[in-house]
C-alpha positions in Angstrom: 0.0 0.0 0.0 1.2 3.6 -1.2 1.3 6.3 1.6 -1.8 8.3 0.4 0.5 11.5 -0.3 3.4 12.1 -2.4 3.6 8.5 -3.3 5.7 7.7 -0.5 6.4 3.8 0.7 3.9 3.2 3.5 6.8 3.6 6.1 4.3 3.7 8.8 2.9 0.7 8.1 6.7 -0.7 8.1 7.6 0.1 11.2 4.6 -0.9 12.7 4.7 -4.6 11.1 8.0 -5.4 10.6 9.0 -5.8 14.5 5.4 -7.6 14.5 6.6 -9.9 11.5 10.2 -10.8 13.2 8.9 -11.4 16.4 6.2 -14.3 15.2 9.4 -15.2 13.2 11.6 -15.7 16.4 8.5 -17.3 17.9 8.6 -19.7 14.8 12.3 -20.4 15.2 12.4 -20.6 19.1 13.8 -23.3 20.8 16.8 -22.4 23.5 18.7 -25.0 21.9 18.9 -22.4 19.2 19.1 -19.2 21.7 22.2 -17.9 19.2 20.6 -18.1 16.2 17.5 -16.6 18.2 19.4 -13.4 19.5 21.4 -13.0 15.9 17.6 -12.6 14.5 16.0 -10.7 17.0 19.1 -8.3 16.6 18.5 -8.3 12.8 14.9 -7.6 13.2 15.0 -4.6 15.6 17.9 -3.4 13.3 15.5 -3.6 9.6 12.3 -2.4 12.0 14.0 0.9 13.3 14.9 1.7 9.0 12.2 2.8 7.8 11.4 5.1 11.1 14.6 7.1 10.1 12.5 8.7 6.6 10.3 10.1 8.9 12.9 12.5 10.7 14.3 12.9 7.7 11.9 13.8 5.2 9.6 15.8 7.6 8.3 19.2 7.0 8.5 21.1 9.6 6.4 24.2 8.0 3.2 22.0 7.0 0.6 21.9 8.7 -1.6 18.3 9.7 -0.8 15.2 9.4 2.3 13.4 7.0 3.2 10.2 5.8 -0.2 9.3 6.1 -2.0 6.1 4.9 -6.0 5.2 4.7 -7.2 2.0 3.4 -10.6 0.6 4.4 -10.8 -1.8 7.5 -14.3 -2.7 8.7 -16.4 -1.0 5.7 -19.6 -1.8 7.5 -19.4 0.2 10.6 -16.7 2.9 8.7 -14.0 1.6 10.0 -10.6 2.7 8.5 -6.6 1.5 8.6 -5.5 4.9 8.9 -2.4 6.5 9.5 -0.7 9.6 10.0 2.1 11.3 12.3 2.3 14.7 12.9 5.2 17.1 15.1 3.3 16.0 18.2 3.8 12.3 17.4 6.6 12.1 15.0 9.5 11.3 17.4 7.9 8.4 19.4 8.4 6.4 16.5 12.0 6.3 15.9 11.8 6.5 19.6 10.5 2.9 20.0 12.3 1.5 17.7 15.5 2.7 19.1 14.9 1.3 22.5 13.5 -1.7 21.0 17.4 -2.5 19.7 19.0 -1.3 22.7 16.3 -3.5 25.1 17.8 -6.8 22.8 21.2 -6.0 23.3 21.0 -5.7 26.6 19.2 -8.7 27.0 22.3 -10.6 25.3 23.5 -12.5 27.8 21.2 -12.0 30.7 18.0 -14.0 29.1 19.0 -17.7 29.2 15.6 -19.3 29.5 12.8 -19.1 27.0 15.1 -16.9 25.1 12.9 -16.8 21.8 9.9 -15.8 23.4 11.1 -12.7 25.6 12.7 -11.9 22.5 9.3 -12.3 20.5 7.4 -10.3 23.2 9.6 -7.1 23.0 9.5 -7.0 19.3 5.7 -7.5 19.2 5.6 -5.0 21.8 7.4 -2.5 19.5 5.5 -2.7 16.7 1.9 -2.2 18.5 3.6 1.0 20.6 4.5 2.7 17.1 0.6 1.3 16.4 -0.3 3.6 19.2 1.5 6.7 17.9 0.3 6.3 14.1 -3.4 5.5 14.2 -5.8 7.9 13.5 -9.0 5.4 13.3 -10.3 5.7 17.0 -10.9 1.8 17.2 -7.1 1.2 15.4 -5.4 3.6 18.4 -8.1 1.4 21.2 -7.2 -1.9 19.4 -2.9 -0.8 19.9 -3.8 1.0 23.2 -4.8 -2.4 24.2 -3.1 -5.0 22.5 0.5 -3.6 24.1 -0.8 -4.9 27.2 -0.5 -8.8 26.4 3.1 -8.6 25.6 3.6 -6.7 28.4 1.9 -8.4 31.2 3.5 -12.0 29.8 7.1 -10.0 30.5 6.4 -9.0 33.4 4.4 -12.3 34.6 7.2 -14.7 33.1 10.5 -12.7 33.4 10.1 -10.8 36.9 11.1 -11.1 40.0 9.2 -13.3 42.9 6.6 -11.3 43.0 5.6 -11.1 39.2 2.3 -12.4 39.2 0.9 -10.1 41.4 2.5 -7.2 39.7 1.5 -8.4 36.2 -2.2 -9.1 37.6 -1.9 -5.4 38.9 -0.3 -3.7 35.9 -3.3 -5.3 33.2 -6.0 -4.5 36.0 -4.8 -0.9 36.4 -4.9 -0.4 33.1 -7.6 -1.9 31.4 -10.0 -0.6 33.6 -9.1 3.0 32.8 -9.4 2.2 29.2 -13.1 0.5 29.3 -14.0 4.0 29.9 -12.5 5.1 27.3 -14.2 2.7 24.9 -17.2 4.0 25.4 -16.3 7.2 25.0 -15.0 6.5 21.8 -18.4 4.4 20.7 -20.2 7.9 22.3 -18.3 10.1 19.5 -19.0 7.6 16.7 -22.5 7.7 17.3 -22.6 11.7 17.4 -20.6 12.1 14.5 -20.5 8.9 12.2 -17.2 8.7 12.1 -14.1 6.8 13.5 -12.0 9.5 12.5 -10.1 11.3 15.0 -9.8 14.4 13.1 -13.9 14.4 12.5 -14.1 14.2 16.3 -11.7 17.0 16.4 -14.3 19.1 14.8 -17.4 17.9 16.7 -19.5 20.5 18.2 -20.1 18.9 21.9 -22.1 20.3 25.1 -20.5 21.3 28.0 -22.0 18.1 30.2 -20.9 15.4 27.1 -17.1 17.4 27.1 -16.6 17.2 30.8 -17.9 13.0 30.5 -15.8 12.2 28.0 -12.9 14.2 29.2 -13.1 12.3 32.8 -13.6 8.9 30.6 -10.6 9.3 28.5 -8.3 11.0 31.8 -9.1 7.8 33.3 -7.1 5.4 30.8 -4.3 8.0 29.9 -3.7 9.1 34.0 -3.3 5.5 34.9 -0.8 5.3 31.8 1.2 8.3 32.7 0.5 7.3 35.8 -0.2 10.1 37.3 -0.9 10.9 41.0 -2.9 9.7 43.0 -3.0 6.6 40.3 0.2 5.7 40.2 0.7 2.9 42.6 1.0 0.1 40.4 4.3 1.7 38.9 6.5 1.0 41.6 5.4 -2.4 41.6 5.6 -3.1 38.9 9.2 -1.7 37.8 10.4 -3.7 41.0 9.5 -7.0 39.6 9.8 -6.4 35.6 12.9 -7.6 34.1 15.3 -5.1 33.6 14.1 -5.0 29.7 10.7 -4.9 30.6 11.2 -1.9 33.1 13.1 0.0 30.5 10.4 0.0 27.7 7.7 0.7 30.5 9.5 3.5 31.2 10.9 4.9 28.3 8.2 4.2 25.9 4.6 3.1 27.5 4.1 5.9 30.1 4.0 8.0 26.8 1.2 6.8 25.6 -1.2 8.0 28.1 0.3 11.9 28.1 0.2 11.4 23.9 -3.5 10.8 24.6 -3.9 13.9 26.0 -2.6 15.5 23.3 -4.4 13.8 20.8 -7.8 13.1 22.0 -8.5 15.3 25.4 -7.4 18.6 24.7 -8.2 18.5 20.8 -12.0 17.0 21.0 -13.2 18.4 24.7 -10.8 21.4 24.5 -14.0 23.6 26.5 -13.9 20.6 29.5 -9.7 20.7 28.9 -9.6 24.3 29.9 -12.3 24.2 32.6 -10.3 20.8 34.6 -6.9 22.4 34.1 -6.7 23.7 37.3 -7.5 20.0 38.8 -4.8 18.5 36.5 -1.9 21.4 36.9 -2.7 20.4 40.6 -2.0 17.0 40.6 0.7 17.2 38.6 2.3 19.3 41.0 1.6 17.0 43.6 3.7 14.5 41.4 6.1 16.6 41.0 7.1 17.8 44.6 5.1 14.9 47.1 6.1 11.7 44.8 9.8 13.3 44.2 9.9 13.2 48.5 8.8 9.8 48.3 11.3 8.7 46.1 14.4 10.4 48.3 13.5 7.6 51.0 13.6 4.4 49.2 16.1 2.0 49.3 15.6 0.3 46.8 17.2 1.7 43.7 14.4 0.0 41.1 11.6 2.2 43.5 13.8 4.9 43.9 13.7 5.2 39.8 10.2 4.5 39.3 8.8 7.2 41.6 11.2 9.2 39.8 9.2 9.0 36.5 6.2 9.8 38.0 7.2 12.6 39.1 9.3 13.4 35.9 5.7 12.7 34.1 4.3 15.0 36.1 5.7 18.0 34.5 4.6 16.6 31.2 1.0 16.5 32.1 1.9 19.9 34.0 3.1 21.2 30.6 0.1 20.2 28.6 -2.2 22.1 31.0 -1.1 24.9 31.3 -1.8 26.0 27.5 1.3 28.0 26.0 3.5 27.1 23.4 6.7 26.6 25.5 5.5 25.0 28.0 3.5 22.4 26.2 6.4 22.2 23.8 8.6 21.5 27.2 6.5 18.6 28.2 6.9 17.0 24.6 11.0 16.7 24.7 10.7 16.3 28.8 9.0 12.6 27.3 11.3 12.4 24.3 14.4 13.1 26.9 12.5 10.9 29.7 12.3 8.2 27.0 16.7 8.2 26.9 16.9 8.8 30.5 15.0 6.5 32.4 15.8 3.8 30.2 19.1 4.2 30.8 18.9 4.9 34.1 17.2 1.3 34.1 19.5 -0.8 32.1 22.2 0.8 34.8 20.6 -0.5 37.8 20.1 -4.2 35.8 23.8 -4.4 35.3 24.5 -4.3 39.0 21.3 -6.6 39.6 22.9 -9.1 36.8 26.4 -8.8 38.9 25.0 -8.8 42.7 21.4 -9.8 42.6 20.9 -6.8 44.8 18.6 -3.7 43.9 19.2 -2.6 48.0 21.4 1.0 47.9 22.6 -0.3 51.3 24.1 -3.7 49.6 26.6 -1.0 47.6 29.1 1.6 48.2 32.6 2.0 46.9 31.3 0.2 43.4 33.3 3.7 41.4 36.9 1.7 42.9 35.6 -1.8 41.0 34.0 -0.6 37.7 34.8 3.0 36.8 33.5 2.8 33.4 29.8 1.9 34.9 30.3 4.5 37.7 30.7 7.3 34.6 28.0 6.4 33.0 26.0 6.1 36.5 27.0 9.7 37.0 26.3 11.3 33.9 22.5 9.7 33.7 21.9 10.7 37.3 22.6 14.2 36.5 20.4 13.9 33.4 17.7 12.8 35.7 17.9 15.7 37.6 18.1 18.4 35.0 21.8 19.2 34.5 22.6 22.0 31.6 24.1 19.9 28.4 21.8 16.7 29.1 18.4 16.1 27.6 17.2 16.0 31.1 17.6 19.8 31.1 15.9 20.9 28.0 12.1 19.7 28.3 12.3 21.2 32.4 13.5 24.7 31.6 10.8 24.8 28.6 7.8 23.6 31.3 9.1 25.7 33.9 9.9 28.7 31.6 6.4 28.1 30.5 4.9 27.8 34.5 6.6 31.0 35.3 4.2 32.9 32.0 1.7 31.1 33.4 1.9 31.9 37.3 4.8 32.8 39.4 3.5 30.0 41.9 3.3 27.2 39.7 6.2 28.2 38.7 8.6 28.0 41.9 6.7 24.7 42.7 7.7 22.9 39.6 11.1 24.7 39.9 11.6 22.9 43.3 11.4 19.4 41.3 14.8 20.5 40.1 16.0 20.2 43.4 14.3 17.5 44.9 15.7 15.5 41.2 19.1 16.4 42.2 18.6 14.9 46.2 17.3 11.6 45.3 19.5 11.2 42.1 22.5 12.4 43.3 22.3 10.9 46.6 21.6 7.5 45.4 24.5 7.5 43.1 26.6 8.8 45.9 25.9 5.9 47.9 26.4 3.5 45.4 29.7 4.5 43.3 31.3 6.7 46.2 33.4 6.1 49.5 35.3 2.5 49.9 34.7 -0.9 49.2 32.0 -1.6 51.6 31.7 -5.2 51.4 33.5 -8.5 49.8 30.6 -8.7 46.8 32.0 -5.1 45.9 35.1 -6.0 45.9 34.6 -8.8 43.3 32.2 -6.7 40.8 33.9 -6.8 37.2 33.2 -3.4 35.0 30.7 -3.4 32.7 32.1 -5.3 29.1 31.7 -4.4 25.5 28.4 -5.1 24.6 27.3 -3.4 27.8 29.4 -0.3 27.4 28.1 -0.3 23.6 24.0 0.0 25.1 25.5 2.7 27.6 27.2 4.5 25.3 24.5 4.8 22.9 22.4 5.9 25.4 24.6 8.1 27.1 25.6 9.6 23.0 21.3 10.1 22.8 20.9 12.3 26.0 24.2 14.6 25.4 23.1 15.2 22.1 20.1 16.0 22.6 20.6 18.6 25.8 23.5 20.0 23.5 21.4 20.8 20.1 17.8 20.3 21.0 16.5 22.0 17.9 15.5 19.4 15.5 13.4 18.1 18.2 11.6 21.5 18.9 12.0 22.4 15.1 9.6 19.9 14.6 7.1 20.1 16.7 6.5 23.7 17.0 3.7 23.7 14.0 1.8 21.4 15.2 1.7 22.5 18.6 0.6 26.1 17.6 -1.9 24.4 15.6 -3.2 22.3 18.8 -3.6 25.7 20.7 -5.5 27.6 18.5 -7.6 24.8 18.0 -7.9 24.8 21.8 -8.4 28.0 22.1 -12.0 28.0 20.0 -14.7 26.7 21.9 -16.9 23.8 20.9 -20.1 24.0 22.9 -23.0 24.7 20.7 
């Protein structure tokens, strides 16, 4: 199938089946008498899957307004259902996105995976291809069917890969979350009835009541603040991260707590922008609450898996703070903060899984003195802990100046409160990586650690190559998004009650 415009190849459609295809392939070949052959392939097929995503970046125009690369072929013709398409500045970068921590989630897996090899394989490339699903589809029953399907390969990860208490966590992670989504559903059935259409972009233009906005505002905040997770729904994440593998935990965080705050963007504020503008107060609030209450939880955990995940949360909190507040900065500023959050917390992830693969410890108070055994991890450690907390030069930096910059046109307030998450990032980060790397040897299983080897420092690297570049030159990131977002605003900014 052509891309509908310019005669493009349907690159969309690649990157969402290709990772698809290859896993079912690895599934096909799997047996762990073959686990070489298994992690050559899986290798291969992240590779050829994150091709055709580079196009996209590439071939962008920044100037045009709508959607690109778009495709449209008819689905379900009976109820007007369409395979459609499209990315747009707002969405653009979560492609390439996926698919880049899709490759580093298999390398890092390498040696680590010995058991069922083909299948945790299988899972993450699956996984990939329904994320990029979720960031392309702009048929509302396509995004519901992506929204949901990520969760299967997802809660087998979690349930078959984690730690001792995975079953619970995977039972918790799929309840969480499908519940918030039902609501959704029918909120999405609600707009096809009113307008006919599965269309997003129709539903974009739907005249709506006050009463129906606010509904179906609460109905879609529902699945997308569980996703985020945003306070005061965010206690599965912890959980969960403690008992994912370390892959598993890295995608999570890098990848599927975007989709929830790329729902707001492309659903909430777009089709109840009235019921957006009237509940800002009550999300900007929460968020903040994220920002400064889960960031004081996370300084007193000792476990450095926890310590990380109520770090995202409150890192997603000033992307949802971001969206809220309505300017151009700051919602810009909470669109790199999940780009930048994407690098960082994966990495920050994949760090703490190295020591876990070496110790079989997550406990800070296990560690200390780890910088005189393995100096290569501890700089690594270092630079993405100062990333996490918003140092100048890192990507960390870039998306929290924007949403504070942004907080500050908004309201001085909001703006020293989310200014303070700088500092409470630095205490738990810095602190943690203190007592880990820093002081002597503490103990005869520090003593014995080995630094990290090639194919570990190569998945570091990378990473660490991603967030410096991106804190140093942000603008291709910005550059592209900046259309789209001044388009989303003036769109919000004309009401749709009628």
């Amino acid at each position: 199938m052509q891309s509908t415009i310019n005669n493009l190849p349907p690159y969309l459609s690649l990157a969402i089946w290709l990772p698809v295809l290859f896993g079912l392939i690895v599934l096909a070949v799997g047996r762990d008498s073959r686990a070489g052959m298994v992690r050559m392939l899986s290798l291969l097929g992240a590779i050829v899957s994150f091709l055709p995503t580079i196009p996209l970046f590439t071939k962008f125009d920044n100037a045009a307004h709508g959607l690109q690369f778009v495709e449209k072929a008819p689905w379900i013709e009976r109820f007007n259902i369409f395979y459609s398409l499209g990315v747009d500045g707002l969405s653009l970068w979560f492609v390439p996105l996926t698919a880049f921590i899709t490759i580093i989630v298999v390398i890092s897996a390498w040696e680590v995976i010995e058991e069922r090899v083909a299948q945790y394989m299988g899972a993450f490339l699956i996984l990939s291809g329904l994320m990029i699903g979720v960031f392309c589809a702009m048929d509302g029953l396509l995004f519901y069917f992506f929204f949901e399907a990520t969760l299967i390969p997802m809660y087998i990860i979690i349930g078959v890969w984690g730690g001792a208490n995975r079953v619970y966590a995977a039972f918790k992670f799929f309840l969480y979350t499908f519940l918030g989504s039902l609501l959704t559903l029918i909120a999405i059935i609600y707009l096809y009835n009113k307008s006919g259409s599965w269309d997003i972009l129709v539903w974009h233009k739907l005249p709506l009541a006050m009463g129906e906005q606010i509904a179906i505002f609460f109905a879609f905040f529902m699945a997308f603040a569980v996703k985020v997770p945003m306070f005061p729904v965010h206690t599965w994440l912890p959980d969960v991260h403690v008992e994912a593998p370390t892959g598993g935990s890295a995608v999570l965080a890098a990848i599927m707590l975007k989709l929830g705050a790329y729902g707001f963007l492309r659903f909430s504020l777009p089709i109840v922008p009235d019921a957006s503008k009237e509940l800002a107060g009550f999300v900007i609030v929460l968020s903040l609450i994220a920002v400064i209450y889960v960031g004081l939880v996370a300084l007193v955990q000792k476990d450095m898996k926890k310590l990380v995940a109520y770090s995202s949360i409150a890192h997603m909190g000033f992307v949802t703070l971001g969206f809220f507040m309505f300017n151009d900065i700051s919602m810009q500023g909470g669109i790199v903060q999940m780009i930048s959050h994407g690098f960082i917390s994966g990495a920050m992830f994949l760090c703490i899984g190295v020591l876990y693969d070496r110790m079989h410890s997550r406990q800070i108070a296990d560690y200390g003195g780890v910088v005189n055994t393995m100096p290569k991890f501890a700089a690594f450690l270092v630079l993405f802990s100062m990333a996490n907390c918003g140092l100048p030069a890192t990507s960390g930096f870039v998306g929290e100046f924007m949403v504070i910059l942004g907080a500050v046109q908004f309201n001085f307030v909001t703006g020293i409160l989310a200014a303070t998450a700088l500092i409470l990032g630095a205490a738990y980060s810095l602190w943690m990586a203190k007592r880990v790397l820093f002081g002597k040897v503490a103990n005869a299983n520090v003593a014995a650690l080995t630094d990290i080897n090639n194919r570990e420092f190569l998945m570091l690297g990378i990473l660490a190559l991603a967030v410096l570049v991106m804190g140093l030159y942000p603008a291709p990131f910005t550059d592209t998004m900046q259309t789209s977002v001044a388009d989303l605003l003036k769109h919000v900014a004309q009401s749709k009650l009628h």
